[in-house]
C-alpha positions in Angstrom: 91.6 13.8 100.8 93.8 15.8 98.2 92.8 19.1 98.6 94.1 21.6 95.4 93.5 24.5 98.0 96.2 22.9 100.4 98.4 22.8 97.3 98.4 26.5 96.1 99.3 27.8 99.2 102.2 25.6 100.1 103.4 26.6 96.6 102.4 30.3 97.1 104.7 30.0 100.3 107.5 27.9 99.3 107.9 30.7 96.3 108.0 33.1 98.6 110.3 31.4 101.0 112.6 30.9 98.6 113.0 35.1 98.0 113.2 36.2 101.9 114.5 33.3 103.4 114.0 31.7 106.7 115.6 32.9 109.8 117.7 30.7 111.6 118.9 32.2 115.6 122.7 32.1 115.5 124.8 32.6 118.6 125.7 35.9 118.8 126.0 39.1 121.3 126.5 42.9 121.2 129.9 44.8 121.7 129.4 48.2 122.0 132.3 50.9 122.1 131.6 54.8 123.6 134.8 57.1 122.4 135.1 60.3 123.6 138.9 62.0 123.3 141.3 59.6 124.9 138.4 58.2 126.8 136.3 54.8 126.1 133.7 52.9 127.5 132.9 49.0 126.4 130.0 47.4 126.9 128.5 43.9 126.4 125.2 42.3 125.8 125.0 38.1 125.6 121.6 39.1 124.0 122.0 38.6 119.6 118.9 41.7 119.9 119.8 44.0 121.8 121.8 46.2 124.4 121.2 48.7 127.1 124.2 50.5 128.9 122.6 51.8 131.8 123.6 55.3 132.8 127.2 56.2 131.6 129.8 59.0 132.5 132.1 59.7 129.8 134.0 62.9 130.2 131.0 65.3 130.9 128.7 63.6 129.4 125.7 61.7 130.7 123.3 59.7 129.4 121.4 56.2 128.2 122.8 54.1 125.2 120.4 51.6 122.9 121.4 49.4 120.5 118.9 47.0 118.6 119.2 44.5 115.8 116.0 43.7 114.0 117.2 40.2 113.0 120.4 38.3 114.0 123.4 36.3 112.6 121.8 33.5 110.9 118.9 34.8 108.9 118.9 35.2 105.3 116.3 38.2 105.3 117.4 41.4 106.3 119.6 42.7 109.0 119.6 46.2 110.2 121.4 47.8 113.1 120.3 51.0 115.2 121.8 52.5 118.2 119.6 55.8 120.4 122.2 57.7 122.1 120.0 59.5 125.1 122.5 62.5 126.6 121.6 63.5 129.8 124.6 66.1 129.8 126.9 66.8 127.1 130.3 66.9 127.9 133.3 69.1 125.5 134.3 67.1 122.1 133.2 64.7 119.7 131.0 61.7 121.1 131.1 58.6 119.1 129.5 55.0 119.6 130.7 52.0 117.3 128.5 48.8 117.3 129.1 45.3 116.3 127.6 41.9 116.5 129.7 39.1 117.8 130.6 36.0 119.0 129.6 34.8 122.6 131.5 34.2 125.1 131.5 32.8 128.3 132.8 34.5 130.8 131.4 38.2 129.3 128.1 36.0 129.2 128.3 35.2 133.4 129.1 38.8 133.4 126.3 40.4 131.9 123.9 37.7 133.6 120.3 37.8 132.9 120.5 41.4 131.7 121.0 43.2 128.1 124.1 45.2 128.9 127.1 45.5 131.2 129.9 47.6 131.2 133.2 45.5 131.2 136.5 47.1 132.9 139.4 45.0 133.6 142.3 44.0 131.6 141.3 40.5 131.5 138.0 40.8 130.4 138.4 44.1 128.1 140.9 41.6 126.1 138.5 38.8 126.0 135.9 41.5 124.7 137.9 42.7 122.3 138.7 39.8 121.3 135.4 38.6 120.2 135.3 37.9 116.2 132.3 39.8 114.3 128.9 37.1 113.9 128.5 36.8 110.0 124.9 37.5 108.7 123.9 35.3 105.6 122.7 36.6 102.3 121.3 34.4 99.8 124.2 33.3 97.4 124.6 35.9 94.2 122.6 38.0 95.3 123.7 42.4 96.1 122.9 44.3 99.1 121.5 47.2 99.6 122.7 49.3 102.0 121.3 52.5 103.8 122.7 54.7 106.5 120.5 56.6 108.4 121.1 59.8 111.1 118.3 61.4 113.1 118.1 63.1 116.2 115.3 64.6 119.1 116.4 68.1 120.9 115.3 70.7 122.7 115.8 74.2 123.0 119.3 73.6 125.0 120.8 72.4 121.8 122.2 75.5 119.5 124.7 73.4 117.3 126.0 70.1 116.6 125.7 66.9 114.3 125.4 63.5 113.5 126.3 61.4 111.1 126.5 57.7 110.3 128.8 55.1 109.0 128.1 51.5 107.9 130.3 48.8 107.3 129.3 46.1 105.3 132.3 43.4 104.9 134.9 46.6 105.3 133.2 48.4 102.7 131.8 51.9 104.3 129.0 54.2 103.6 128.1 57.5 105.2 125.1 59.1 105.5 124.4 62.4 105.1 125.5 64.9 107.8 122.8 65.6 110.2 122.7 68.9 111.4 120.9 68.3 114.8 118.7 71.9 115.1 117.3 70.6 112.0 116.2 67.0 113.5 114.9 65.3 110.1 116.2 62.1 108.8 119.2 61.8 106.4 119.9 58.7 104.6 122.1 57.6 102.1 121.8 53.9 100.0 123.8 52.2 97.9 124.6 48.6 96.7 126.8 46.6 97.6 127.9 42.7 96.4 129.4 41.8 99.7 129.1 38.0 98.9 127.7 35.7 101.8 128.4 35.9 104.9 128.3 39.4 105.6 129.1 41.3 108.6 127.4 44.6 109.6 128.9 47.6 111.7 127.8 50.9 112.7 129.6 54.3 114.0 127.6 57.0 114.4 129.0 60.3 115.6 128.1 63.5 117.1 130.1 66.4 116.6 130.0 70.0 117.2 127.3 70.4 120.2 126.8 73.2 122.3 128.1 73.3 126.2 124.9 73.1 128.5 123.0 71.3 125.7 120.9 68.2 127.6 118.3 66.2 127.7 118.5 65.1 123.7 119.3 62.2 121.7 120.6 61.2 118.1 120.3 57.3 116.5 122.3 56.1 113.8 120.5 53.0 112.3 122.0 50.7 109.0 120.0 48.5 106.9 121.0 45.6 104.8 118.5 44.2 102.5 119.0 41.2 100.2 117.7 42.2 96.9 116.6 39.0 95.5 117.5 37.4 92.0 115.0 37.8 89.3 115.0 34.4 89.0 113.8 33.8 92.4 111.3 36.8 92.2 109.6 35.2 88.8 109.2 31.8 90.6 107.3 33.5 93.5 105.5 35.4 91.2 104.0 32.3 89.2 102.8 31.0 92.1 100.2 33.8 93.1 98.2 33.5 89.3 98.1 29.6 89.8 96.5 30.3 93.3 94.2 33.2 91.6 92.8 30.9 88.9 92.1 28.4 91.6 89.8 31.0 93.2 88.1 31.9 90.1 87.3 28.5 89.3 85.8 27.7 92.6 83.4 30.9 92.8 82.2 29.6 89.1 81.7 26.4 90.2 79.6 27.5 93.4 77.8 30.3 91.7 
């Protein structure tokens, strides 16, 4: 039997369908890259969500990296990008960690196994790493992006100086956030919009600068958002839907009362 009930809510979600968009799981992995001086660190996950290092040395420093992506190459809704730094120890000099989303591959994928990060070292495999081309993220056709960066960190009483800041690519065009200076551990964010067209790509850098020797046990996170802001055309169509449903509601609770 035709029920009208049936029928507002598939229009009520079709609208609003057609304003986020679906997701759809693309192939994809991290590539994470740990810079301090002349000194670097890669690492891999074959996971499109997420990476963990494991415990690195770079230089004097110790310590944890996390890097997470909310959605992944393929969707239409929003992606975002956040990497935790955790220093055990800080080392002497400006620490910096650049992540990207990228195509699989293979032989890094047998490498990492079942796990969410490895370090890769070798010629061979550092070339196939770097290799990698960046995984687009879609955005509905026409349609700007709006872009935040975002630094915050956690500390202790160790820490006497340093900061952090964050840069976010979209499609080669950069934004910064505002510089974080880490004793005062609130978030700093900056937005703007960008038209990056479709597909997009998303990077991140976020850098800390400045901190104090024998600072430990303290992390900072740089995190970029990308959100589709949808078309006015597409946000009226959704909007019509949700009075047609109301009015169906109304009728009904006449009709019983």
């Amino acid at each position: 039997m035709f029920r009208p009930r049936i029928l507002g809510f598939a229009f009520a979600a079709a609208s609003a369908l057609a304003v986020f968009g679906a997701p759809n799981r693309a192939e994809a992995a991290l590539r994470v890259t740990l810079v301090n001086g002349a000194n670097t660190l890669q690492f891999y996950s074959s996971s499109a969500t997420s990476l963990n290092s494991g415990t690195f040395t770079i230089d004097g420093y110790t310590g944890t990296l996390q890097t997470t992506v909310t959605n992944f190459p393929g969707s239409a809704v929003i992606g975002t990008l956040s990497q935790t730094v955790n220093v055990g120890t800080a080392g002497t000099g400006t620490l910096t960690s650049f992540a990207e989303e990228v195509a699989n591959n293979p032989t890094l994928d047998a490498l990492a196994g079942a796990g969410t990060g490895v370090q890769v070292t070798g010629a061979t495999n550092l070339g196939l790493l770097n290799g990698l081309a960046l995984q687009p993220y879609t955005l509905p056709t026409g349609t700007p992006l709006t872009q935040t960066s975002d630094a915050s960190s956690s500390i202790n009483s160790s820490v006497t100086s340093g900061t952090v800041q964050t840069r976010s690519t979209t499609n080669g065009t950069s934004l910064n956030s505002n510089v974080l200076t880490i004793t005062s551990p609130t978030n700093v964010r900056t937005a703007g919009t960008v038209t990056p067209g479709s597909p997009y790509t998303l990077q991140q850098l976020v850098t800390l600068s400045g901190i104090n020797a024998g600072a430990s046990g303290f992390n900072f996170t740089g995190s970029t958002g990308g959100t589709a802001v949808p078309e006015p055309a597409t946000v009226a169509m959704a909007l019509t839907g949700l009075p047609v449903l109301g009015l169906y509601r109304a009728r009904r609770r006449r009709a019983r009362g």
